[in-house]
N, C-alpha and C positions, 0 to 999 in steps of 0.2 A: 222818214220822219214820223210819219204815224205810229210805226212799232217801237219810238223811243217817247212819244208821249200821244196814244190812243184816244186820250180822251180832247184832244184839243177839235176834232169834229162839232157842228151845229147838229143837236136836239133836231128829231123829227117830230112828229104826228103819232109814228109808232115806238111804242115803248121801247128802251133800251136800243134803239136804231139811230145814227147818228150819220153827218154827211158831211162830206168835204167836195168844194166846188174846186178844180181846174181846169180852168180856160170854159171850153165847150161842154163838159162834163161834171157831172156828180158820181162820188162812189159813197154808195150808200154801207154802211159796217158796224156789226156790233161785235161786244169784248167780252167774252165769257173767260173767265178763270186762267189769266195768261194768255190767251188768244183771242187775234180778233179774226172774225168770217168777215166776207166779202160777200155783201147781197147782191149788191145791182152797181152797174154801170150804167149812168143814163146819160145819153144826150140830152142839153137842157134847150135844144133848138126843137126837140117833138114837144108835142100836145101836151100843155100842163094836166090836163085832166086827165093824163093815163098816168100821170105820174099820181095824180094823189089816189088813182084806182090799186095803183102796184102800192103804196103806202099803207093804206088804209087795211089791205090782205091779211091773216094773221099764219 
């Protein structure tokens, strides 16, 4: 689903970083030129504040 419309992910914090929730998880992803990278896998059951630590990283 992602690779057929990329951009349907929620806007983060960080620039061009984008995030899709399922279930327990976020996968965090951005789209350069035909491809998308895979940032992070986060469990949304840890610590909100390591997540906006990893967010906020450049």
């Amino acid at each position: 689903m992602l690779k057929e419309f990329p951009e349907m992910g929620k806007p983060t914090v960080k620039k061009n970083v984008k995030a899709i929730i399922l279930e327990h998880y976020c996968i965090f992803y951005k789209v350069k030129i035909n491809k998308i990278f895979i940032l992070a896998f986060w469990d949304t059951r840890q610590n909100p504040k390591l997540l906006l630590q990893f967010l906020k990283q450049d």
